[in-house]
N, CA, C, O and CB atoms as a CASP TS submission, in Angstrom:
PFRMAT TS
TARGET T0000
AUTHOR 0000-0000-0000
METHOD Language model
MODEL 1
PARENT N/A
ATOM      1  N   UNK     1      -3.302   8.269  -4.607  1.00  0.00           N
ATOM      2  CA  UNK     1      -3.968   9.390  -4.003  1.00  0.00           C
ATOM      3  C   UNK     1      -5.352   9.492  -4.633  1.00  0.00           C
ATOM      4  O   UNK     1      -5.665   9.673  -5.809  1.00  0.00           O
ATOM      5  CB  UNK     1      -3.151  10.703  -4.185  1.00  0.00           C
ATOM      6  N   UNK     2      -6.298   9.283  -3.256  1.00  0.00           N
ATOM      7  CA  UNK     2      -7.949  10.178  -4.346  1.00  0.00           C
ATOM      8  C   UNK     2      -8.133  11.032  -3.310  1.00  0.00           C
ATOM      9  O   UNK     2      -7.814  10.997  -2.121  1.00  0.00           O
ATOM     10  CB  UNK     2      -9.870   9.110  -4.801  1.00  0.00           C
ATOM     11  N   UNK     3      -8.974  12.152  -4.302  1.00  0.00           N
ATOM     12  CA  UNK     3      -9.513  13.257  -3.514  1.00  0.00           C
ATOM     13  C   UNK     3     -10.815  13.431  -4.012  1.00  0.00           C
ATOM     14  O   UNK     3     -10.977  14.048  -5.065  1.00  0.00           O
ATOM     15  CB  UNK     3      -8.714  14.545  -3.580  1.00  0.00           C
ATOM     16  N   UNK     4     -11.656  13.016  -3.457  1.00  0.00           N
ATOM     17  CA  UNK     4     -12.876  13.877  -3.566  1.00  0.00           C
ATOM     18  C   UNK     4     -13.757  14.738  -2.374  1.00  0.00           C
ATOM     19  O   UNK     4     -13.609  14.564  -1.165  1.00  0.00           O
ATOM     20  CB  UNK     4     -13.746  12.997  -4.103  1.00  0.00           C
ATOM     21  N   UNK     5     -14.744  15.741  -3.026  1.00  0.00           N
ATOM     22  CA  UNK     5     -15.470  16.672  -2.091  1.00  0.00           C
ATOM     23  C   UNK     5     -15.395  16.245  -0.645  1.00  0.00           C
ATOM     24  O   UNK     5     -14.563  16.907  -0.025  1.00  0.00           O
ATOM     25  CB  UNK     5     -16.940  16.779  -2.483  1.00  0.00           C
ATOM     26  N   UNK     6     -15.920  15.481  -0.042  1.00  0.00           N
ATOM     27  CA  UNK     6     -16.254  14.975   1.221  1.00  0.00           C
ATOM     28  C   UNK     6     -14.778  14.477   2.308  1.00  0.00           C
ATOM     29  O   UNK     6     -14.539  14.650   3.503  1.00  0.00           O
ATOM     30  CB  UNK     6     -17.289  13.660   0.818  1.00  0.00           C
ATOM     31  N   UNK     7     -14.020  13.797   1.171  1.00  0.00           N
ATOM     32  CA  UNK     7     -12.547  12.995   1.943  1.00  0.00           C
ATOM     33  C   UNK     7     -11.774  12.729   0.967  1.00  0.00           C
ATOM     34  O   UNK     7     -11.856  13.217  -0.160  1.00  0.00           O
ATOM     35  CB  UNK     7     -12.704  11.498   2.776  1.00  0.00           C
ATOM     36  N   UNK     8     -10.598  11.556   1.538  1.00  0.00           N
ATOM     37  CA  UNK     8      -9.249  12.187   1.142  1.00  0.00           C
ATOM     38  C   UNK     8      -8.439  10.862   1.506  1.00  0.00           C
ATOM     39  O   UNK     8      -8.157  10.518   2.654  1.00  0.00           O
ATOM     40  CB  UNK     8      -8.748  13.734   2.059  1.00  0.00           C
ATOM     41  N   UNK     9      -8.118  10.192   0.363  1.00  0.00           N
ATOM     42  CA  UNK     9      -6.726   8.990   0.847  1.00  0.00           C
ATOM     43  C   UNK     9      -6.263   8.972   0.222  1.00  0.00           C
ATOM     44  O   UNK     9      -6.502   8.983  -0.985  1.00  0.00           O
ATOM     45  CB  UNK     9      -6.627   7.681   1.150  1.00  0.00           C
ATOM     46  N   UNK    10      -5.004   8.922   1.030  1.00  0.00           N
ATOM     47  CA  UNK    10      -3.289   8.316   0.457  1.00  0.00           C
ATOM     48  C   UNK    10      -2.785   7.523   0.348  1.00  0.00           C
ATOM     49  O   UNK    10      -3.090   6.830   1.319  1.00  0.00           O
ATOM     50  CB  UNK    10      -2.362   8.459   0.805  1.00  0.00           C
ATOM     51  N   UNK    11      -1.943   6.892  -0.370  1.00  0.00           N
ATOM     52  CA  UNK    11      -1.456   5.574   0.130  1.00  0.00           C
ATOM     53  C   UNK    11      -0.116   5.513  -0.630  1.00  0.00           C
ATOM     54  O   UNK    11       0.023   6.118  -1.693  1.00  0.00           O
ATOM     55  CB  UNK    11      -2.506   4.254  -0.187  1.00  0.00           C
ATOM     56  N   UNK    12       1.114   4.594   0.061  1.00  0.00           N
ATOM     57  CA  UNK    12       2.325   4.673  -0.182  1.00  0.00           C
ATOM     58  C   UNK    12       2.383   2.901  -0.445  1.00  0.00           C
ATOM     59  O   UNK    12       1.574   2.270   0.235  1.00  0.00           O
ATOM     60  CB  UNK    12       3.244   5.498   1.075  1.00  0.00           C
ATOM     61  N   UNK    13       3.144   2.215  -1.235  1.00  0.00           N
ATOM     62  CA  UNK    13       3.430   0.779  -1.501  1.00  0.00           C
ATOM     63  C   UNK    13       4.908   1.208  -1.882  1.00  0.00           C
ATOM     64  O   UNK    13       5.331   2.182  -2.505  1.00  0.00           O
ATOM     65  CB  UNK    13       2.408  -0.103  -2.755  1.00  0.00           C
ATOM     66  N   UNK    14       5.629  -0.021  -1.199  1.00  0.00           N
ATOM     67  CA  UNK    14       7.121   0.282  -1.539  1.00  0.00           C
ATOM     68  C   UNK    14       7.378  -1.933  -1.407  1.00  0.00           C
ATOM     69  O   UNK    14       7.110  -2.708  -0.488  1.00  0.00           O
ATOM     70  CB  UNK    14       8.244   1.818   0.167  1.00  0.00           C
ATOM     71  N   UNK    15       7.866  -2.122  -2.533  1.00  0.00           N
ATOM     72  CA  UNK    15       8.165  -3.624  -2.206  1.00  0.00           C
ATOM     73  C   UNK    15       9.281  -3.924  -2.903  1.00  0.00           C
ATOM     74  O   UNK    15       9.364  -3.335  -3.981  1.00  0.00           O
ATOM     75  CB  UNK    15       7.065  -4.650  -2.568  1.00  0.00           C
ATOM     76  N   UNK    16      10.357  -4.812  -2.568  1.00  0.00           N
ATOM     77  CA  UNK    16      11.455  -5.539  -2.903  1.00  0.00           C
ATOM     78  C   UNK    16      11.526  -7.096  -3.629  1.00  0.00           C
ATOM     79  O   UNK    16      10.847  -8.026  -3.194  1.00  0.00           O
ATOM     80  CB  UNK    16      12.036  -5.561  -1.734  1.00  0.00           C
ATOM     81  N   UNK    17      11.932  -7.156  -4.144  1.00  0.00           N
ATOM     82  CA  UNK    17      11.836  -8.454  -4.636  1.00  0.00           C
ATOM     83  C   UNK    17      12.966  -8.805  -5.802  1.00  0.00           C
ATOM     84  O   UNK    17      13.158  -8.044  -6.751  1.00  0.00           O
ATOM     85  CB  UNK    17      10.388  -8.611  -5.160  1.00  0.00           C
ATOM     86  N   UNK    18      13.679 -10.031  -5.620  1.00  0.00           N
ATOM     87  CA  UNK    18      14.997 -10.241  -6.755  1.00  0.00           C
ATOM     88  C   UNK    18      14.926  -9.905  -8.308  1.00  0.00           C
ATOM     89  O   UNK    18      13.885  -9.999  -8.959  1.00  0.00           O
ATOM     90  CB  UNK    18      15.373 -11.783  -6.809  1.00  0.00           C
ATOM     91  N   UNK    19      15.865  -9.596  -8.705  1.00  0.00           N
ATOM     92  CA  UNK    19      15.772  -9.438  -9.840  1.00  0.00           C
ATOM     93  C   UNK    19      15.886 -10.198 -10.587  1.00  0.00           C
ATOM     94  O   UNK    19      17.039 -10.623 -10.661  1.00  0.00           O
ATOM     95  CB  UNK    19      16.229  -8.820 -10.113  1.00  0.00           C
ATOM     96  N   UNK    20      14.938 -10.790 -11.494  1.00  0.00           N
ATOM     97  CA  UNK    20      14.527 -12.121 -12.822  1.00  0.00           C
ATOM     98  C   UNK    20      14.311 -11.321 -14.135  1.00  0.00           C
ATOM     99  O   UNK    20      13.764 -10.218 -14.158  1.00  0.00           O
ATOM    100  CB  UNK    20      12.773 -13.162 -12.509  1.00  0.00           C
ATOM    101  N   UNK    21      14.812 -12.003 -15.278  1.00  0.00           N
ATOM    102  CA  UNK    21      14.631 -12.057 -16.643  1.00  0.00           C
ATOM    103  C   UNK    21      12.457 -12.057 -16.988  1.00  0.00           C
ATOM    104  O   UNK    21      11.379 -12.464 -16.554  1.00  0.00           O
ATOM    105  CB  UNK    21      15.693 -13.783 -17.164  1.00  0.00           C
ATOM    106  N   UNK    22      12.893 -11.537 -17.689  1.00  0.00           N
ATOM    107  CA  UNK    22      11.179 -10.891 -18.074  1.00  0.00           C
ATOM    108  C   UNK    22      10.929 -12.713 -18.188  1.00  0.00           C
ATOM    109  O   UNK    22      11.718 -13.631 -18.415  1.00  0.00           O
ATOM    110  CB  UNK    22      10.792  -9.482 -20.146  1.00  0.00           C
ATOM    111  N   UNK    23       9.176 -12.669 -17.858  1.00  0.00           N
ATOM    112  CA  UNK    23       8.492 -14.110 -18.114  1.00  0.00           C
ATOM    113  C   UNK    23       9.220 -14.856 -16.981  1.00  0.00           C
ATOM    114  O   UNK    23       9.034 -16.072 -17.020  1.00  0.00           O
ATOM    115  CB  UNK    23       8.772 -14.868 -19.781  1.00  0.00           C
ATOM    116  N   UNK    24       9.785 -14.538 -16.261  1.00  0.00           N
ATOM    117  CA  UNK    24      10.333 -15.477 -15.343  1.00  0.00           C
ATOM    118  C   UNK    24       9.565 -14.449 -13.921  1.00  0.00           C
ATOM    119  O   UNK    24       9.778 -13.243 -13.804  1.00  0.00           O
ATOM    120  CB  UNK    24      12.386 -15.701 -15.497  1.00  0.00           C
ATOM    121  N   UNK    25       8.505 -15.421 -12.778  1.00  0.00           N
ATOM    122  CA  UNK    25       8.394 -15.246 -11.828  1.00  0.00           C
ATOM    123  C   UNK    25       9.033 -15.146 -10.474  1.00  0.00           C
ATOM    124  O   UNK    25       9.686 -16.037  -9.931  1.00  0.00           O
ATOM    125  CB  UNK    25       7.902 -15.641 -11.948  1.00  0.00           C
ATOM    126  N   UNK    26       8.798 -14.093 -10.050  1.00  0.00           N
ATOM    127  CA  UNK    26      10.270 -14.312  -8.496  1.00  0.00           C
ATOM    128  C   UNK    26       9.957 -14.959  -7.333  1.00  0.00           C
ATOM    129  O   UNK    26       8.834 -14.814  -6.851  1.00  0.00           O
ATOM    130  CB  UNK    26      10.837 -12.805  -7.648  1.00  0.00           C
ATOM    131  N   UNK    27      10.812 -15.678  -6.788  1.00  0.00           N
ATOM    132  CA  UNK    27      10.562 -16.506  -6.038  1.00  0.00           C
ATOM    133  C   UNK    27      10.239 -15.791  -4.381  1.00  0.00           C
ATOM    134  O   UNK    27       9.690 -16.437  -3.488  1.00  0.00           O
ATOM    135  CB  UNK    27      11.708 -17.462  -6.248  1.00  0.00           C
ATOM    136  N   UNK    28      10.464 -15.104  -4.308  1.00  0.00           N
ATOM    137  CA  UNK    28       9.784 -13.892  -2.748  1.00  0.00           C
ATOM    138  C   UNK    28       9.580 -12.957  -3.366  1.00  0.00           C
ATOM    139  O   UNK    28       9.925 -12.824  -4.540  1.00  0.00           O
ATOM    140  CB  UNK    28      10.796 -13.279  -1.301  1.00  0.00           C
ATOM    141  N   UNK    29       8.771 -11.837  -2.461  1.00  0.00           N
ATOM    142  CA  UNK    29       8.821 -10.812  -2.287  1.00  0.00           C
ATOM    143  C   UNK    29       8.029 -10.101  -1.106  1.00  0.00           C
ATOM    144  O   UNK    29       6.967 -10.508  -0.635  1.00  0.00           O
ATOM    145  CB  UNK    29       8.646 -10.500  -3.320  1.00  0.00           C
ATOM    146  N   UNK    30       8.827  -8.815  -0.657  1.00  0.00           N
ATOM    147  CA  UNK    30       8.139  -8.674   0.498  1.00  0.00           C
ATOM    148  C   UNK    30       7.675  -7.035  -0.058  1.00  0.00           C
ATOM    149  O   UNK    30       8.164  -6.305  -0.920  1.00  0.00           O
ATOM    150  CB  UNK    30       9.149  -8.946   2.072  1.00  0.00           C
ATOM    151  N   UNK    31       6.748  -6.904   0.683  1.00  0.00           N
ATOM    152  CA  UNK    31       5.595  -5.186   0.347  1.00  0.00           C
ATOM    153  C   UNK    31       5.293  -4.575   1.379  1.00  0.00           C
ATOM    154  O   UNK    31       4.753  -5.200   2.292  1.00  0.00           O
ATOM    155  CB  UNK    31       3.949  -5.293  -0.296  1.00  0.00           C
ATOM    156  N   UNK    32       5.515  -3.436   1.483  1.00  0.00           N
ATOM    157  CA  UNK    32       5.098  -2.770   2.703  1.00  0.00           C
ATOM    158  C   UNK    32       4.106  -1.304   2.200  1.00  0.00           C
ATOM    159  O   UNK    32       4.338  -0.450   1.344  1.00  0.00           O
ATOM    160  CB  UNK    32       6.635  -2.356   3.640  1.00  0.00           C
ATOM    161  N   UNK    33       3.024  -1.470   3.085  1.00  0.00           N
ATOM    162  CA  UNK    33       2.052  -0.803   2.144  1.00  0.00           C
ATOM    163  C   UNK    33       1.346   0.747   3.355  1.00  0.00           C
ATOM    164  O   UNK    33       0.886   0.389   4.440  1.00  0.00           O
ATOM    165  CB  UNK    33       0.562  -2.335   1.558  1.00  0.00           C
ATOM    166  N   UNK    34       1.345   1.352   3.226  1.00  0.00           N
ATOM    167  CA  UNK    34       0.679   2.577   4.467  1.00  0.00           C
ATOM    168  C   UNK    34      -0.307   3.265   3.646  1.00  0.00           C
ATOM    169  O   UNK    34      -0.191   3.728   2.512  1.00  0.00           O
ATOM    170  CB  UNK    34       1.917   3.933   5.178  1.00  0.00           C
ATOM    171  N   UNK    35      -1.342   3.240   4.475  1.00  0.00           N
ATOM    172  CA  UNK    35      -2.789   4.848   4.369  1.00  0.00           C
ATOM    173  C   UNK    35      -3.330   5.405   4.904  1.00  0.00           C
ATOM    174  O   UNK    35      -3.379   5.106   6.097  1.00  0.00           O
ATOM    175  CB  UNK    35      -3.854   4.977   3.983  1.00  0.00           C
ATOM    176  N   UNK    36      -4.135   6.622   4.427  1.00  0.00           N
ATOM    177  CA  UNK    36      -4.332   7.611   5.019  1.00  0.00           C
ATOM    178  C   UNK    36      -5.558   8.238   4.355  1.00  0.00           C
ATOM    179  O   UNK    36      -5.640   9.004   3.395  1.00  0.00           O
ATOM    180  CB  UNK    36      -3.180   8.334   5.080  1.00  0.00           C
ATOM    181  N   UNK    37      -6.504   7.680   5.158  1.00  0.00           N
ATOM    182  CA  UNK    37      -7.687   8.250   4.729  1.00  0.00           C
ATOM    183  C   UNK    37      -8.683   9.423   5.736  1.00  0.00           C
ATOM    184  O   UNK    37      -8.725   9.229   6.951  1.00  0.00           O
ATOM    185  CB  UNK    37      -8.449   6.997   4.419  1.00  0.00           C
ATOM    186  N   UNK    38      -9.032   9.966   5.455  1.00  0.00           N
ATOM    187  CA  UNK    38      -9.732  11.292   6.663  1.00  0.00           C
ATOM    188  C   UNK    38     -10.847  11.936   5.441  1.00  0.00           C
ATOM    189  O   UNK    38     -10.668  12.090   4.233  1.00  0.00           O
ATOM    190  CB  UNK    38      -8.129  12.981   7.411  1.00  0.00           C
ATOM    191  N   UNK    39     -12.004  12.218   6.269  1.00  0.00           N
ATOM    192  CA  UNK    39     -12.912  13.178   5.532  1.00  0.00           C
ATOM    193  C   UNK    39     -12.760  14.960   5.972  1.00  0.00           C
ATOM    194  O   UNK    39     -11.934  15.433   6.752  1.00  0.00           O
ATOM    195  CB  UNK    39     -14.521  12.591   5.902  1.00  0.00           C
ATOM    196  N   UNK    40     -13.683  15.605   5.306  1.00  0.00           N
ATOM    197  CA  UNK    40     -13.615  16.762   5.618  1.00  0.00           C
ATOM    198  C   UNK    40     -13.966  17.405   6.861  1.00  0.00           C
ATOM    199  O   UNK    40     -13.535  18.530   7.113  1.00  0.00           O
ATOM    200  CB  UNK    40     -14.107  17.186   4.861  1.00  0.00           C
ATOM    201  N   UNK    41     -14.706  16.783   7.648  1.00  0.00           N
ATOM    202  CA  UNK    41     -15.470  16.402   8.888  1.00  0.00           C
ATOM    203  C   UNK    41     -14.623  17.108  10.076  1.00  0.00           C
ATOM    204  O   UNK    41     -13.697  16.393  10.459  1.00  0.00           O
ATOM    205  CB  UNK    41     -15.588  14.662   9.076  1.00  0.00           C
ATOM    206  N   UNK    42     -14.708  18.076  10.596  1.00  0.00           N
ATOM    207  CA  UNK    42     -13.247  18.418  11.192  1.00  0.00           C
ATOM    208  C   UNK    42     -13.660  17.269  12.859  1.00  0.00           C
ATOM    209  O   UNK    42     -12.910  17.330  13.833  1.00  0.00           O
ATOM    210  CB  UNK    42     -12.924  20.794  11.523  1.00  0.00           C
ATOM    211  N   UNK    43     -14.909  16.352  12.847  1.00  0.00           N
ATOM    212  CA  UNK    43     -14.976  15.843  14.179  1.00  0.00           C
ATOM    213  C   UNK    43     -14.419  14.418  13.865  1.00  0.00           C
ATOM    214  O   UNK    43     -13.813  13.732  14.688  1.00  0.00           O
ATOM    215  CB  UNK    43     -16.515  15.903  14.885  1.00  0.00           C
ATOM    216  N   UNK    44     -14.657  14.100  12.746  1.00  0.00           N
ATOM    217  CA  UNK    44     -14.553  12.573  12.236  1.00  0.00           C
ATOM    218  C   UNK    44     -12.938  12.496  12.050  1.00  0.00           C
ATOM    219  O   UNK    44     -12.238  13.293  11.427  1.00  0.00           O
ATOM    220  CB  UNK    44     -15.509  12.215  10.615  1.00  0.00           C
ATOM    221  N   UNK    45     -12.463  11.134  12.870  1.00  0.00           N
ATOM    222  CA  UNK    45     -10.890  10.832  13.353  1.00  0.00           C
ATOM    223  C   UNK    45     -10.359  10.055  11.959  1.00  0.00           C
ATOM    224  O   UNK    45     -11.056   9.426  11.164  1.00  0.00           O
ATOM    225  CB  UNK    45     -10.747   9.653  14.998  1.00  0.00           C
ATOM    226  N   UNK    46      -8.851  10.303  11.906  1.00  0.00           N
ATOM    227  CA  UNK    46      -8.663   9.868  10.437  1.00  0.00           C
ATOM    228  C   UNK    46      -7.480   8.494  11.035  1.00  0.00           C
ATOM    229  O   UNK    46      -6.866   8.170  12.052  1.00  0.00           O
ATOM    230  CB  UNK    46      -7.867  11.441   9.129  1.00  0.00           C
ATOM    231  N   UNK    47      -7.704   8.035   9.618  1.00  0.00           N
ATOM    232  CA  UNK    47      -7.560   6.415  10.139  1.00  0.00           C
ATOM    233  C   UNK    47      -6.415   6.190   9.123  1.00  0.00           C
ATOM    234  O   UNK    47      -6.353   6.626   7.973  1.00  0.00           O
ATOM    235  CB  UNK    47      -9.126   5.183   9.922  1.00  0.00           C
ATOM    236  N   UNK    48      -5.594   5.483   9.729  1.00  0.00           N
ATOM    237  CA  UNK    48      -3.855   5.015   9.269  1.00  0.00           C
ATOM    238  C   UNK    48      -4.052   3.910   9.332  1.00  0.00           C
ATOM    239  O   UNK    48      -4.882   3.541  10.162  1.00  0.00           O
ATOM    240  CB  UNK    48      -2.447   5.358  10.147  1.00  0.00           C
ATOM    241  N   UNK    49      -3.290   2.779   8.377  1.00  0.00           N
ATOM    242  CA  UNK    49      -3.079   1.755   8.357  1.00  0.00           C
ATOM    243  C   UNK    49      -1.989   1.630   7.660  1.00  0.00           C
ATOM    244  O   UNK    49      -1.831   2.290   6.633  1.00  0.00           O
ATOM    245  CB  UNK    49      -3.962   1.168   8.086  1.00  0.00           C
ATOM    246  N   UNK    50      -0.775   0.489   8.254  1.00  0.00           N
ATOM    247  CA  UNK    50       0.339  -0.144   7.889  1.00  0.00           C
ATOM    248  C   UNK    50      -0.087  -1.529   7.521  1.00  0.00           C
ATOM    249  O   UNK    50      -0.996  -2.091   8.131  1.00  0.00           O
ATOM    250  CB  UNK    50       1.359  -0.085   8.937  1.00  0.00           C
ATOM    251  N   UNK    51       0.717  -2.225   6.285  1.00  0.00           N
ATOM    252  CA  UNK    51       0.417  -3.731   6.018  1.00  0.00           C
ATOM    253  C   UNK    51       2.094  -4.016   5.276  1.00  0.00           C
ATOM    254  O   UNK    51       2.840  -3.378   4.533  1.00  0.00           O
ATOM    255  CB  UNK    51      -1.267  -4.041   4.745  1.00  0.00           C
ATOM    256  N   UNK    52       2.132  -5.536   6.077  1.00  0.00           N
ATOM    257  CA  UNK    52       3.399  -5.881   5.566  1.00  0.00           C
ATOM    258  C   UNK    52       3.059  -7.436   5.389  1.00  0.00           C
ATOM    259  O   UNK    52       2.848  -8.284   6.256  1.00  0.00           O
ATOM    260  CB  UNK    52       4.729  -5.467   6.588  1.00  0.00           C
ATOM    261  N   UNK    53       3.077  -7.565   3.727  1.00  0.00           N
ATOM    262  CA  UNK    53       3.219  -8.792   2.857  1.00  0.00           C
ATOM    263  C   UNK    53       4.628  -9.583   2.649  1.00  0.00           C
ATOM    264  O   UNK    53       5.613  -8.850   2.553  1.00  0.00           O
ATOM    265  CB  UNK    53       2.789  -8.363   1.533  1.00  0.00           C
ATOM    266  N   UNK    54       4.800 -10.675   2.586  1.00  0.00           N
ATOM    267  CA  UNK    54       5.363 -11.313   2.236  1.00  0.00           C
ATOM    268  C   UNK    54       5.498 -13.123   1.455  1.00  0.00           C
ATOM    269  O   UNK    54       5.742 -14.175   2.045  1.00  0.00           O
ATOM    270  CB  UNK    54       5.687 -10.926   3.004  1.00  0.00           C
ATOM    271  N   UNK    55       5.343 -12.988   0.601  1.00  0.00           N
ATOM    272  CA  UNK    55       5.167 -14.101  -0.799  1.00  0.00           C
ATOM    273  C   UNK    55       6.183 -14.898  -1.412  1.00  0.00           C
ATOM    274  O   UNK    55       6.990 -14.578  -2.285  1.00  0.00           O
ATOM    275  CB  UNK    55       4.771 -13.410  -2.004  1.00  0.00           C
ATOM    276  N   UNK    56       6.038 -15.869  -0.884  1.00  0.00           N
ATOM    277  CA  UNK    56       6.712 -17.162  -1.669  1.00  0.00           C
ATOM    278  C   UNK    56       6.879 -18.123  -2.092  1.00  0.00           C
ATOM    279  O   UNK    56       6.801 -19.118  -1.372  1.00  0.00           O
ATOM    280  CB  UNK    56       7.126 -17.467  -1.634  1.00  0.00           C
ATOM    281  N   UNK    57       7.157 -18.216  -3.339  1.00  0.00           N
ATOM    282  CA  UNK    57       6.865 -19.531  -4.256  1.00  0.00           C
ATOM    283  C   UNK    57       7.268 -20.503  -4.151  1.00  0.00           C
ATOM    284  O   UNK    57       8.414 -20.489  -3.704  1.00  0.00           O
ATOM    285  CB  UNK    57       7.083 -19.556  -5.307  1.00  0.00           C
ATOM    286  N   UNK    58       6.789 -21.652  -4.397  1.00  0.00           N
ATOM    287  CA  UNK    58       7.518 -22.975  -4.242  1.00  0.00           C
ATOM    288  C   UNK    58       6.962 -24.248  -5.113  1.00  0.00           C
ATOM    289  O   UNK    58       7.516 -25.344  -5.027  1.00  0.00           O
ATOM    290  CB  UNK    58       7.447 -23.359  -2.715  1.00  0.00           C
TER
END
């Protein structure tokens, strides 16, 4: 979350990935990420974005 004077974003990250012993890298993982940014502007349209990652090693 930032807030300053003028505008305003949010953002949510939620990701899965196996469970490994510390120092050991995981072989997937997937992230799903959402935001939400808008100014104070009551004309200016506020803008959402979804992103979905997915990473794997080989």
């Amino acid at each position: 979350m930032a807030l300053s004077p003028d505008s305003r974003s949010y953002g949510l990250l939620w990701s899965l990935a196996p469970y490994s012993r510390q120092g050991r890298t995981e072989p997937w993982e997937i992230a799903l990420e959402g935001t939400r940014q808008q100014t104070n502007s009551p004309t200016s349209p506020v803008d959402h974005s979804l992103g979905l990652r997915f990473s794997l090693l080989f």
